[in-house]
KEMARLUM-843695 format. One line per 10 residues: their letters; for each residue x negated, y negated, z negated of C-alpha. Coordinates in pm, whole numbers, always signed. Layout:
! KEMARLUM-843695
A	X/Y/Z ~ ...
! end
This chain:
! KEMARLUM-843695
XXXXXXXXXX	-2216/+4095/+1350 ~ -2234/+3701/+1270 ~ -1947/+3626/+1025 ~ -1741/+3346/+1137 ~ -1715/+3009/+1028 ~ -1430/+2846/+903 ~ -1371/+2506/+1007 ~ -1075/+2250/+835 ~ -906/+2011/+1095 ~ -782/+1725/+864
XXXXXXXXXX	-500/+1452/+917 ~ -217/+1289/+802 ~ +58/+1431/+973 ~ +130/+1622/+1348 ~ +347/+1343/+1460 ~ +324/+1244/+1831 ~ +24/+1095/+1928 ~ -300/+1104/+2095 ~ -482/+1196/+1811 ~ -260/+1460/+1686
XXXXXXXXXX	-280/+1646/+2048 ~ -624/+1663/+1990 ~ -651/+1830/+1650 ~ -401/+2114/+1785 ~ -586/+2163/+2064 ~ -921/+2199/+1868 ~ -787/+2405/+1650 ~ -599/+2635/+1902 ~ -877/+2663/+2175 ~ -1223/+2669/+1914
XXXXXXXXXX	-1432/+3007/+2025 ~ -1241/+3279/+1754 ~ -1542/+3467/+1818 ~ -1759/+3199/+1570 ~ -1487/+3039/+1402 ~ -1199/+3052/+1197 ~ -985/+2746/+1240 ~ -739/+2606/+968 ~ -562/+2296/+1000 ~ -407/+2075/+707
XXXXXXXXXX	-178/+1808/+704 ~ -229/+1555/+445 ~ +108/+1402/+444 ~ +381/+1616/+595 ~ +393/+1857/+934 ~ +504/+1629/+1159 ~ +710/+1700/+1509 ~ +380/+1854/+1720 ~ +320/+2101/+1440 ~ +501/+2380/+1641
XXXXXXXXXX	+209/+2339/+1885 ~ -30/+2493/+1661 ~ -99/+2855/+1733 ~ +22/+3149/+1501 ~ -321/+3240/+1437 ~ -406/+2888/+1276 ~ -335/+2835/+926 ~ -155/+2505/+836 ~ -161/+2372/+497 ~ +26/+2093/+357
XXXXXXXXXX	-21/+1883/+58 ~ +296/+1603/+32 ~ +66/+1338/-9 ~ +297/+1039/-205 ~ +325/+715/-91 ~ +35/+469/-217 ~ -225/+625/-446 ~ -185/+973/-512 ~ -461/+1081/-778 ~ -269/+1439/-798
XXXXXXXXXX	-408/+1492/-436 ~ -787/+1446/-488 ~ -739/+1769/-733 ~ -502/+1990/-425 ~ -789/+1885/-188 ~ -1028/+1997/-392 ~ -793/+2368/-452 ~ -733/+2397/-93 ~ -1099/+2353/+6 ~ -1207/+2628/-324
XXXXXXXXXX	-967/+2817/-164 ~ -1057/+2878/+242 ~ -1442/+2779/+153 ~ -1481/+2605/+518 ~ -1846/+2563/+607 ~ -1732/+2292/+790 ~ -1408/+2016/+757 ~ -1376/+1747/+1032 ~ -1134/+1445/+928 ~ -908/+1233/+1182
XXXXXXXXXX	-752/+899/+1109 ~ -735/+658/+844 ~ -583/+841/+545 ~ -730/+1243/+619 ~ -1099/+1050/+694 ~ -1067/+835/+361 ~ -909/+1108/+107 ~ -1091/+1405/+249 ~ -1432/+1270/+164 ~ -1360/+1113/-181
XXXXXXXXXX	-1234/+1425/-319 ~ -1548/+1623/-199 ~ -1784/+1351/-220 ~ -2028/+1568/-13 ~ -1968/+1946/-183 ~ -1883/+2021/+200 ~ -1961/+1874/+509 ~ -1728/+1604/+686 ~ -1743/+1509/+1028 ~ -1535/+1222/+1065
XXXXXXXXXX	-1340/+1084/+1365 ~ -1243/+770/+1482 ~ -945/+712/+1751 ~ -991/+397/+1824 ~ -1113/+11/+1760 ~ -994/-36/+1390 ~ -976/-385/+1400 ~ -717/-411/+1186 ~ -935/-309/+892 ~ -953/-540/+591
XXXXXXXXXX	-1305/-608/+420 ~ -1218/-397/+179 ~ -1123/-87/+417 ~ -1477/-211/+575 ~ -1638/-169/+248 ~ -1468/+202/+164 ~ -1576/+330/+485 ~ -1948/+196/+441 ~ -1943/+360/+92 ~ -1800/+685/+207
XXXXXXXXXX	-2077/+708/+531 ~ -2292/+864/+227 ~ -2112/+1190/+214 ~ -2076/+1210/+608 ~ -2249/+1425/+806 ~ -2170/+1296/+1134 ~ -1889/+1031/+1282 ~ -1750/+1097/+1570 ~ -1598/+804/+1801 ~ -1394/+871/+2108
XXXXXXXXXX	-1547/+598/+2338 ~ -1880/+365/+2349 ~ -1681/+90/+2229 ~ -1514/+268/+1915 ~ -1945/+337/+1835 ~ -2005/-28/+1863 ~ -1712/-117/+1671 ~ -1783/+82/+1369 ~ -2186/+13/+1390 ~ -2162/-360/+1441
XXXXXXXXXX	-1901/-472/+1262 ~ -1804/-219/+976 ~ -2196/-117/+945 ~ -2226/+212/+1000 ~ -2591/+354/+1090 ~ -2600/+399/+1433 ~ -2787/+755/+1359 ~ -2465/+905/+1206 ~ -2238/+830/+1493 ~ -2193/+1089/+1806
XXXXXXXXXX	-1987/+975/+2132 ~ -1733/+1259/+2208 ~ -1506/+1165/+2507 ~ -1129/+1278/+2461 ~ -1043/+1608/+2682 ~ -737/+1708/+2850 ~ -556/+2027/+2981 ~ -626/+1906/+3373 ~ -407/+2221/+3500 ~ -78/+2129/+3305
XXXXXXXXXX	-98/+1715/+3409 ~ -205/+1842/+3762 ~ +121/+2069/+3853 ~ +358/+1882/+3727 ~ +728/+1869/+3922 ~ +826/+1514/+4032 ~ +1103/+1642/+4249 ~ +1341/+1726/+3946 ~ +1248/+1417/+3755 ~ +1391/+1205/+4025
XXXXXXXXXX	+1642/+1421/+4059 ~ +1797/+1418/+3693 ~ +1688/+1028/+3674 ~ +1863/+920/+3973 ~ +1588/+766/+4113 ~ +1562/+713/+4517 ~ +1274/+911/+4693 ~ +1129/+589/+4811 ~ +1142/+380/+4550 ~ +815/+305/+4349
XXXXXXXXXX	+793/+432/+4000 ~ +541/+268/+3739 ~ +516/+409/+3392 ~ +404/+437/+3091 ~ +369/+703/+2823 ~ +312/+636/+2465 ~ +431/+510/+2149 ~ +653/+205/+2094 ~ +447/-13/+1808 ~ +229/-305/+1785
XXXXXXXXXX	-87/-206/+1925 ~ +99/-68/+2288 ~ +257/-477/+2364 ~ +514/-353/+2552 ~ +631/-659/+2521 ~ +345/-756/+2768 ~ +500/-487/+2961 ~ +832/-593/+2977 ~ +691/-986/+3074 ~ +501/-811/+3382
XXXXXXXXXX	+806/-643/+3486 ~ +988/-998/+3488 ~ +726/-1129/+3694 ~ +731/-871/+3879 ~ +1138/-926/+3976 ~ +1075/-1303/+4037 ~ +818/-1197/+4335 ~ +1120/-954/+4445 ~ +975/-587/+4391 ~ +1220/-324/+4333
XXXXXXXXXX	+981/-60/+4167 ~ +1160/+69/+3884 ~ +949/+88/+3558 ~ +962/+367/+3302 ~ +883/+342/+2933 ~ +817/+706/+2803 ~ +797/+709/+2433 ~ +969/+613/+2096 ~ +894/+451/+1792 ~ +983/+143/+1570
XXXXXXXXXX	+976/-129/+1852 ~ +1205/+1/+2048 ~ +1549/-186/+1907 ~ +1317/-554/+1967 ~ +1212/-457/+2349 ~ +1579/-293/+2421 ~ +1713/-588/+2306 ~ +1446/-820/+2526 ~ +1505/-627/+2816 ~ +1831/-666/+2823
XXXXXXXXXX	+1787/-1036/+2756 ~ +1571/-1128/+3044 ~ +1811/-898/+3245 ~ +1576/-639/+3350 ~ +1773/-339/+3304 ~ +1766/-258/+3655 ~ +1409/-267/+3643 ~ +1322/-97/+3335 ~ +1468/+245/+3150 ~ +1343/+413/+2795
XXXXXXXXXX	+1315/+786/+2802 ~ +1216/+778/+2503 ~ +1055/+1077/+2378 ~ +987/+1391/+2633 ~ +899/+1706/+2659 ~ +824/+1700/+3044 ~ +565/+1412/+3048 ~ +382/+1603/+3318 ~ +654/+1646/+3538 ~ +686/+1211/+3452
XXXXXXXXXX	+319/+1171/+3540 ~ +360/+1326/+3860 ~ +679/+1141/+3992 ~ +465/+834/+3933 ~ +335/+572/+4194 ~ +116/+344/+3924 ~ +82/+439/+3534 ~ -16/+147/+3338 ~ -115/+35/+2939 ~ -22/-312/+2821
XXXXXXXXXX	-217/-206/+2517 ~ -371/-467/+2272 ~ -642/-189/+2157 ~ -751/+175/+2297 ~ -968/+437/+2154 ~ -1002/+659/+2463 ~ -634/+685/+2559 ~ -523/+1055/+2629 ~ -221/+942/+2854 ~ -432/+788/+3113
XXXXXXXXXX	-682/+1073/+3142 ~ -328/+1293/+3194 ~ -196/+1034/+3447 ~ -530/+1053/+3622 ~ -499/+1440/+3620 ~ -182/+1394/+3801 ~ -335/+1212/+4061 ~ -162/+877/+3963 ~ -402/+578/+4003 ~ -384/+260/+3692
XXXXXXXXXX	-342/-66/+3584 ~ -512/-79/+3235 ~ -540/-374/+3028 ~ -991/-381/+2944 ~ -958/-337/+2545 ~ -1159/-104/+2360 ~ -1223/+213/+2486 ~ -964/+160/+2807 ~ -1256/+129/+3032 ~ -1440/+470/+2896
XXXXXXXXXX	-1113/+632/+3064 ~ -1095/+506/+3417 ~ -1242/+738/+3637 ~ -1539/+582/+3836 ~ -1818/+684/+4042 ~ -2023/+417/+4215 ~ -1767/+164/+4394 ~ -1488/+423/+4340 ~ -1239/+421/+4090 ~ -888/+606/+3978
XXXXXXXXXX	-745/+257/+3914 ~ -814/-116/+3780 ~ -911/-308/+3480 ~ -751/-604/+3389 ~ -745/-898/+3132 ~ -464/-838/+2830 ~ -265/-1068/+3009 ~ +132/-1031/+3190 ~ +20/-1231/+3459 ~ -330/-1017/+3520
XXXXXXXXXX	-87/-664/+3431 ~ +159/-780/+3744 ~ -78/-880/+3967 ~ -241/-541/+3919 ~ +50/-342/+3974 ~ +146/-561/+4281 ~ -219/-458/+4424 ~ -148/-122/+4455 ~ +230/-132/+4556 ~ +116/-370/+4852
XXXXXXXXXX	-188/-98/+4951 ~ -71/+187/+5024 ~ -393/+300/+5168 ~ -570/+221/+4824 ~ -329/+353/+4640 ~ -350/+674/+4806 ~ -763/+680/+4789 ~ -762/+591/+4423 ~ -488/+891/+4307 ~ -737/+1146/+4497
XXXXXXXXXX	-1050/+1017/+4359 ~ -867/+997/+4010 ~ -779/+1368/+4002 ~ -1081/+1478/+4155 ~ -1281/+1266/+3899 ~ -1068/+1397/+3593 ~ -1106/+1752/+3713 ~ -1468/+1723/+3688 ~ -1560/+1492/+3353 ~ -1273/+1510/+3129
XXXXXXXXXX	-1178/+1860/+3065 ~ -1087/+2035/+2785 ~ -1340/+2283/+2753 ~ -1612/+2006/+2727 ~ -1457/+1825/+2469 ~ -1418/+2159/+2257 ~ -1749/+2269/+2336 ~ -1916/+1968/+2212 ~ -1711/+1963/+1926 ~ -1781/+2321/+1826
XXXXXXX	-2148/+2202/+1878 ~ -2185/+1919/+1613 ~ -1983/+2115/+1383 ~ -2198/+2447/+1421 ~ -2512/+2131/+1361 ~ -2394/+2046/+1036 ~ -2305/+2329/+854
! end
């Protein structure tokens, strides 16, 4: 019998977010027959840590705030200790500290979520340094590649394209009819949402100016912001200044976003930057067609085939987001094309079994 290999998933924390899904689910669905997963948080557990199968390992090592010399040394112990063959890295702070404490003893495969363009020189110049003890990067979309060849100067040889996955099945049986329900929300009246975290890099203030536009041209679709985080005292408080509350509700965080996805007539990202954003894969799943603004890796998600598409691409602009939205709403007949193709598309390319396949691939390359 082959002995397995153990593999080390590495990040900060297992706080909502895209990339955090994705470490739990490579860790939970990896083949047990060749590996033996472990999964360590850098930082502290974080709120999607219960997600993580019993038969995972998770390790934590209460990283301090700033420079913490003390955890080059417990990296070092842990590694000793569950001897992976193989340890890939997500994010800024697992993909930095992971690979200066080993400084190539064990391979790291690196990922990268997203266009990192708010890196400094200086985080430019620590990532160029560290490519020497990489075995492979992995990016999540053709842009994110380009990003970190061309402008941080990474050799295009060490960087692999791995699309984001999903769990089709769970986005594409969700239960709209209860979300209404408990919302209050009339059968007939048009839903656009979106899911993810309130900061920066999201603009839901760009949301929130598209919704106002959006009232001045006299829609009624009600608009759903699913999702917490820092920015959410700023846009309550602009909401409720450009008297939109009839328009717009935060949900905050949920539990049922599939059940959301599928009571949804548009789902839409404002975003400034994308890596290859999970939530519109899921809102594809759930047969809802979208408006997403063309940054980063955005485009890598929209289901297409020839001259069809799951949804549109537009400018990072209010004006472009509305007039997107309003597309759809007036087009019924689109509408209703694009959420088939969508989940039929999604089905077929974004799955999670091919993202965990590949993954288990490079890994099983380089070690």
């Amino acid at each position: 019998m082959v002995a397995k290999k153990k593999v080390l998933f590495a990040i900060g924390s297992l706080t909502m977010g895209g990339a955090e899904r994705l470490v739990i689910e490579l860790a939970n669905r990896f083949d047990r027959t060749a590996w033996e997963p472990h999964v360590v948080c850098l930082m502290f557990k974080g709120e999607q840590a219960n997600l993580l199968s019993d038969r995972v390992p998770l390790h934590l090592l209460n990283k301090k705030p700033g420079f913490d010399y003390g955890l080059l040394k417990r990296i070092q112990q842990l590694v000793a200790d569950i001897q992976p063959a193989v340890i890939n890295t997500h994010l800024w702070t697992a993909n930095t500290w992971m690979r200066a404490a080993l400084r190539g003893r064990v391979p790291v495969v690196v990922t990268e979520h997203n266009r990192d363009e708010w890196k400094s020189w200086h985080h430019k110049m620590i990532d160029r340094y560290l490519a020497r003890s990489t075995a492979k990067m992995i990016t999540v979309s053709n842009d994110s590649g380009r990003f970190y060849h061309e402008q941080v100067g990474i050799p295009s040889g060490l960087i692999e394209v791995i699309y984001n996955g999903i769990d089709v099945d769970n986005y594409a049986t969700g239960q709209s009819a209860q979300v209404r329900e408990e919302l209050g929300i009339e059968p007939d009246r048009l839903l656009i949402g979106m899911v993810g975290r309130l900061v920066p890099q999201k603009n839901h203030m760009r949301f929130l100016e598209s919704v106002e536009i959006m009232k001045q041209r006299g829609s009624n679709a009600l608009c759903l912001i699913v999702g917490d985080g820092p920015e959410r005292p700023k846009l309550e408080a602009a909401a409720a200044e450009k008297d939109l509350m009839e328009h717009v509700r935060f949900l905050g965080s949920r539990a049922d976003v599939p059940d959301i996805l599928q009571a949804l007539d548009i789902f839409t990202l404002s975003s400034d930057r994308e890596g290859h954003p999970l939530t519109a894969l899921e809102a594809q799943a759930a047969g809802v067609p979208v408006v997403l603004t063309d940054v980063g890796g955005s485009a890598d998600a929209l289901s297409r085939e020839g001259d069809k598409t799951g949804g549109i691409l537009v400018p990072p602009d209010a004006q472009a987001l509305a007039d997107g939205w309003l597309q759809l709403i007036n087009d019924d007949q689109k509408r209703a094309q694009m959420s088939q193709f969508a989940a039929d598309h999604t089905r077929k390319h974004f799955g999670l079994a091919r993202m965990v396949q590949d993954y288990e691939s490079l890994l099983a390359s380089v070690s």
